[in-house]
N, C-alpha and C positions, 0 to 999 in steps of 0.2 A: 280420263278413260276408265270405263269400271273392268272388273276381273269375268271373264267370257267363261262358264263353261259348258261341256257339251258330254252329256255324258253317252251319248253312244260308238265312242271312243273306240276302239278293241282295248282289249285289254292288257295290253302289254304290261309287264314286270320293267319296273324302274330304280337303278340304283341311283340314289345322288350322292354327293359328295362335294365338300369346301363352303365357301363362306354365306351360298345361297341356298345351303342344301334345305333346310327350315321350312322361310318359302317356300322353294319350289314344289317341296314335298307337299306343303298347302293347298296350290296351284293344282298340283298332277290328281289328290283326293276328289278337288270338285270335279275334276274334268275324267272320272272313270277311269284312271290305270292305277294299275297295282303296284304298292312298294316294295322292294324288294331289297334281299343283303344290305339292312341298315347298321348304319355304324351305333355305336353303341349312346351317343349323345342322342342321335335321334330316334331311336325306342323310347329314350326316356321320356320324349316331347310330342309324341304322338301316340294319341289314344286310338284312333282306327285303327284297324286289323293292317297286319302286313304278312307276308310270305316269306319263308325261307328259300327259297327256288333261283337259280338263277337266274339274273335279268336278261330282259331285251336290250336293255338301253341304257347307258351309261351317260350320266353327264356328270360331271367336275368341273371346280376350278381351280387353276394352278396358284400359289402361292406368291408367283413369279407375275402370273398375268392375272391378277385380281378383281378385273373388268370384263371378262372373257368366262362363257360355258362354253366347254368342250361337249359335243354331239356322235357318241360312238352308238350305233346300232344294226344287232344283227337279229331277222333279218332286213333287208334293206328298208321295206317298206316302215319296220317300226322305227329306225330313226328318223325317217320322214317324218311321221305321223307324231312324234314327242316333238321335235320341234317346230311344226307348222302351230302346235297349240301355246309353245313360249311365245312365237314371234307375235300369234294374235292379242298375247296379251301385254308382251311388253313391246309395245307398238312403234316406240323411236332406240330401235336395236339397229345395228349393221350384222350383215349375215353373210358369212364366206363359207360357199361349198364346193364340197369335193365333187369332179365332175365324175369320177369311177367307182370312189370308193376303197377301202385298202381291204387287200387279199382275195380282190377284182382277178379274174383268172380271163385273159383274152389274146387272143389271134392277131399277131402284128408283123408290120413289115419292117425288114429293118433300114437302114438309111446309109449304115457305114459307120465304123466309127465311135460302137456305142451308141449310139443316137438308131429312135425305133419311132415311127408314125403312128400314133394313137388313134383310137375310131373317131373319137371327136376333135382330131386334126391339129390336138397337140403333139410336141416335141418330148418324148419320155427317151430319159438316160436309162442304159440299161446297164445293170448291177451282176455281174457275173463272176463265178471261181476260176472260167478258161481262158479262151482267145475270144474276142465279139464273134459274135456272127456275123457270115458272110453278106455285104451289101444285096439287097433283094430278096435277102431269105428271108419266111416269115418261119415265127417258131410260137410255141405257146409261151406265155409270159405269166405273171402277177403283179400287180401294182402294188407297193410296199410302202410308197411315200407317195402322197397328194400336195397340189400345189394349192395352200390357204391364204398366202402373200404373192405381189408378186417378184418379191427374192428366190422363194420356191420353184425348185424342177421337179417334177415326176419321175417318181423312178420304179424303175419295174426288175423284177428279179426272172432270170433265166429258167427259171423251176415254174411247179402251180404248187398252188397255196390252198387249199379249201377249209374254208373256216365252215366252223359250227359251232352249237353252243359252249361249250366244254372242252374244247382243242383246234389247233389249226394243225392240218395233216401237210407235210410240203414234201414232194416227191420231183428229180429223186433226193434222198437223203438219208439222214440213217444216225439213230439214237432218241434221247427224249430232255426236253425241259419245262421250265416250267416259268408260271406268270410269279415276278417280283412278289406277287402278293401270297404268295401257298407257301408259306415258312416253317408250317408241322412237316416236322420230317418224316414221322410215321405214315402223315398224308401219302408224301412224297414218293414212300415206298410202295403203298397201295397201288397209287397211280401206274405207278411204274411197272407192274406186275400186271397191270391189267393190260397197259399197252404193248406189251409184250406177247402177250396171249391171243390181244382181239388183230396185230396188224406184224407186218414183217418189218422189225425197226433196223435189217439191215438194208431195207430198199428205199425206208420213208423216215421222215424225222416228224416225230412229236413233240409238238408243245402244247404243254398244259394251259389252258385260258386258267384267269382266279375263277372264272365261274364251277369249276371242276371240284374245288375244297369242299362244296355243300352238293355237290350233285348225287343224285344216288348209282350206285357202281351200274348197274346194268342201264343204266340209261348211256352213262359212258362209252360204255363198249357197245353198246347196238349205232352209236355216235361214229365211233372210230372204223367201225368193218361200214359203214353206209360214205361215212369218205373216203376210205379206200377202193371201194367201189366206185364212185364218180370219177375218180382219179384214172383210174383204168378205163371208163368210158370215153374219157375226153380223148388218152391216150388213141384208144382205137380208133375216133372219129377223127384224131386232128387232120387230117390229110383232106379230108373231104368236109373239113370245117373253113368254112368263109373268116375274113378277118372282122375282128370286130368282138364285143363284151359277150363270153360264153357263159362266164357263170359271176353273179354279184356276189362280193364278198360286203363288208362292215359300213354301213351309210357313216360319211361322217362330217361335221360340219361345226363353224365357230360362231356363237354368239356374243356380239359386244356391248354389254348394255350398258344407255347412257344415266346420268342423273335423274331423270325422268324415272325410267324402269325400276331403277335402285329404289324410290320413293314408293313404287307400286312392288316390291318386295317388302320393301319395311310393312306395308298395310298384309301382305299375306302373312308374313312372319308373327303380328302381334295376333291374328288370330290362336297361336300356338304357344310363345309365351311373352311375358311383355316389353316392347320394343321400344326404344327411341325413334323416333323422325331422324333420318341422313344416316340411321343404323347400318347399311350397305354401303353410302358413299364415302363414311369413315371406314369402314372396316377395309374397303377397296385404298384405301391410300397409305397404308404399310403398317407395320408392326407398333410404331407407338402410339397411333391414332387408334388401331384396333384395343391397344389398351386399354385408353381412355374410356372407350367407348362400353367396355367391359366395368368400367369402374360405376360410369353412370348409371348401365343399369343394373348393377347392384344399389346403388342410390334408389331407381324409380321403386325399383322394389322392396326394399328396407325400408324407406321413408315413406312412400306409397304419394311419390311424386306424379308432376303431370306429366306425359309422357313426349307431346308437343312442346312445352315453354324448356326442358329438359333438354331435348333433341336439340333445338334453336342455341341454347344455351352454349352445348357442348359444339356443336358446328363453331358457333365464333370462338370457342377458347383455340379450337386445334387453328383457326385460321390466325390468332392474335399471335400466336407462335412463330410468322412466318414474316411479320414486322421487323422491318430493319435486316433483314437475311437477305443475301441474293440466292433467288431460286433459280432453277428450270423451268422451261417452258415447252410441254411434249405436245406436238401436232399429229395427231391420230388420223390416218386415213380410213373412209370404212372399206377398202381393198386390204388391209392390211399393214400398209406400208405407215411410215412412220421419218419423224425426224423432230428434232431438237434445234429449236428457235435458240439465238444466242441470250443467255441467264438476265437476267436483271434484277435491281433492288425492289424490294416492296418500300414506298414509300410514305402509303397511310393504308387504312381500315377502315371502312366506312359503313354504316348500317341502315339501310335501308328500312322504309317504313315498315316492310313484312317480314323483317327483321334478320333478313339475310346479306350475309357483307359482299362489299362490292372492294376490290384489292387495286390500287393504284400502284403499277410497277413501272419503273424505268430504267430501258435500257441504253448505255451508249455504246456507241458502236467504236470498234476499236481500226476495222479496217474498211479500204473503198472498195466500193462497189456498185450498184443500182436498187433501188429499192422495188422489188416485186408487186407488180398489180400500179403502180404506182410513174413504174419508168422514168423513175428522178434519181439523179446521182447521189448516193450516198459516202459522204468523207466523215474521216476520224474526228471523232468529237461530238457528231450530228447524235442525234438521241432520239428515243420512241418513248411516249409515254402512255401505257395502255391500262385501258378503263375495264376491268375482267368482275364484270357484277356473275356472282355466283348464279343469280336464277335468271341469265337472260340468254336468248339464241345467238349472242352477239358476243366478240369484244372487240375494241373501239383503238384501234391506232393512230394518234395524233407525231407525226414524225414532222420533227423540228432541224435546222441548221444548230451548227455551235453557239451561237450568235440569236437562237432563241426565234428565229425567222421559220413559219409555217412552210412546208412543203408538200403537206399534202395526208389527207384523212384516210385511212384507209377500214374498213371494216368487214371482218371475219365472220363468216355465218358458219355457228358452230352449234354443236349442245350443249347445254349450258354447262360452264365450265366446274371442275372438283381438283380441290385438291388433295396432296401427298404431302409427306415427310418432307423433299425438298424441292416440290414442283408443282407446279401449275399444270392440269391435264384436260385434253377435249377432242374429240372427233370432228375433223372439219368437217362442213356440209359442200366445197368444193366453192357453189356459190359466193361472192363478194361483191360489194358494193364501194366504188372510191369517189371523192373528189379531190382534185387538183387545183391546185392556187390557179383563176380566172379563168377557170371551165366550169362545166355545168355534171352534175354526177354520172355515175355511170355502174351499169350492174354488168358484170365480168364473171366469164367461167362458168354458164349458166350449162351450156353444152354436155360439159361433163357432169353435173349433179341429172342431168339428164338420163345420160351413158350410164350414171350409178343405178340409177332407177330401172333401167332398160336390163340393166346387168343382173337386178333382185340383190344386188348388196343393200339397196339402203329397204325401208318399206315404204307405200303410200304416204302412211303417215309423217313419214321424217322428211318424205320429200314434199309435201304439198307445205310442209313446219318452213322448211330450207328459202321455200319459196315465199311466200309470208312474209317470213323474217326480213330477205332481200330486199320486196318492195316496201316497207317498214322505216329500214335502213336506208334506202335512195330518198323516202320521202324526209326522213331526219335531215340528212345530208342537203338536201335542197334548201333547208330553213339557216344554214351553214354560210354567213361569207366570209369568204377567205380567198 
């Protein structure tokens, strides 16, 4: 898939941050937005023009969740518009969003209980300092948490919230703070003097967005009395205000990119300085792979190595690490959700002709139960032995009695699998293909890779990939006796 760009884009100001920032920041130049509040590594690596202003749009990645851009943007339409242009180009991403948006100021009824009826017919908890509201009442609200998993509730705060660039104003309330990131204190006290001046910080509570440390003062304050203003509009309307989203607050949304994307990062990254191949799917697998990865290229570049035979290279050391270990096995859904396959030994390493390893793991199972997709009893002793080729849409479960007796193949259609420090990691694609000793194959669970598609969690691409792969898999399967 090559790199899309378009540049009649708006222009939106873009901060990034975390292990993609390079990339993306590559990415965002071809496709006409502007960079903005760069960290200081990335000045150094960027030769186009950039702005000090604050941005539209934020995206990061957590340290935590290394697989994952976070999508904050105000206003709503530029977070839209930054991430419609990632997902076009990293094509086999999953994408969870937020139906409201946080600091969403809107008209709801309540239920009883805490519990409040959303316009879009979800269940939002409601976050208050009094008594709930009375069953039937509607009141104005703001949405403070979005639901990105589905562990996640919606939760909405008793107050309105009105964000802007430089402060979110929350009424009522009363005093001022600030975003983690504005740590001059002198800043601090600036701010602080102006909020005081431009809004009544005994009726309203300010908080300082980071965007506010580079903004210029009268931009601030003409910011602060225009939210205070809305605030008091809503005020006077709510009565004769329908229920339902009054005012958008911060677009926001999670990208998961898979092995694929990461590969189409590392080609936008060496544009800017020079990169290994699996440069992102190392760096994404924890602290001492990102090491390594930092050592080699200082190699490519001191030696003035090739950056392919390099990359391939440093992929099989971090996997030859993982020989003889019992790892984890993380099952990523692209809704969010998630769970942990019980561990197993890595029991060889093996290299394929494109020269990417293919990890033989075995688990045995400790308790009974039924094996999934499969519907064959599983007891203590019985064993999986799984075929996890780094570059295939597949891995391959051959589940055995104690006694060494086939039970049954089962296969996972995932993306292609990465690993970590002490795990095996992949997004399922829902869909699976099994055979069973004296049947004939079968493709399972297609409904819901359906539902994902239907949902805009997964993209086109990952699902017509998912499908593919399936019939791929059933026709392997059928060449299979057992």
């Amino acid at each position: 898939m090559g790199i899309l760009e378009n540049q009649s884009t708006p222009a939106y100001r873009v901060r990034v941050r975390g292990i993609y920032a390079t990339a993306i920041a590559s990415l965002l130049l071809r496709n006409g937005y502007i960079l903005s509040d760069l960290s200081e590594v990335l000045k150094s690596r960027i030769s186009r023009p950039y702005i000090d202003l604050p941005p539209h749009v934020t995206l990061k990645t957590d340290l935590e969740k290394r697989d994952e851009i976070l999508v904050i943007g105000y206003p709503w339409e530029s977070g839209k518009t930054v991430e419609k242009t990632l997902v076009e180009n990293f094509v086999f991403s999953t994408i969870r969003r937020g139906r409201y948006g946080i600091n969403t100021v809107v008209k709801v009824k309540n239920l009883g209980n805490c519990k409040t009826l959303l316009p879009g017919g979800d269940i939002g908890v409601i976050k208050t300092n009094s008594k709930c509201p009375d069953q039937g009442e509607e009141i104005i609200a703001s949405v403070v948490k979005e639901k990105l998993s589905p562990s996640d509730s919606i939760v909405v705060s008793n107050d309105i919230r009105i964000v802007g660039m430089y402060a979110i104003l929350i009424y009522p309330g009363q005093g001022i703070s600030f975003s983690e990131h504005i740590r001059n204190e002198e800043k601090k006290l600036v701010l602080a003097e102006l909020a005081a001046k431009s809004v009544d910080i005994s009726s309203f509570h300010v908080k300082f967005r980071s965007s506010s440390r580079i903004a210029l003062l009268r931009d601030v304050e003409q910011e602060l009395k225009g939210l205070a203003s809305n605030i008091e509009t809503i005020q006077t309307d709510a009565s004769s205000i329908d229920t339902g989203i009054i005012r958008r607050g911060e677009y926001i949304s999670i990208i998961t990119l898979s092995q694929p994307d990461k590969r189409l990062a590392d080609t936008l990254r060496t544009e800017t300085i020079p990169t290994i191949v699996f440069h992102h799917t190392l760096k994404s697998g924890g602290r001492l792979f990102s090491d390594i990865v930092d050592y080699a290229e200082h190699l490519l570049i001191d030696l003035n190595l090739d950056s392919t035979r390099l990359g391939y290279s440093t992929l099989n050391y971090a996997v030859q690490t993982l020989r003889g270990r019992i790892v984890g096995i993380r099952h990523i859904k692209p809704d969010g959700d998630f769970y942990n396959l019980s561990p197993g030994r890595v029991e060889s390493v093996e290299l394929k002709p494109n020269k990417q390893p293919v990890i033989v793991l075995k688990r045995v199972f400790k308790t009974p139960g039924v094996l999934d997709g499969l519907n064959v009893e599983k007891r203590p002793g019985d064993y999986d032995v799984m075929r996890i080729d780094t570059s295939a849409w597949r891995i391959v479960h051959e589940y055995y009695t104690s006694s060494g007796d086939p039970l049954g193949i089962y296969v996972n259609i995932n993306t292609p699998p990465e690993i970590e420090e002490n795990s095996i990691k992949y997004v399922d694609l829902y869909v699976d293909a099994v055979l069973k000793p004296g049947k004939e194959p079968e493709i399972l669970d297609q409904d819901q890779l359906d539902k994902a598609y239907q949902e805009l969690l997964i993209t086109k691409e990952l699902y017509e990939q998912a499908l593919k792969e399936a019939e791929k898999s059933y026709s392997m399967l059928s060449q299979i006796p057992l």
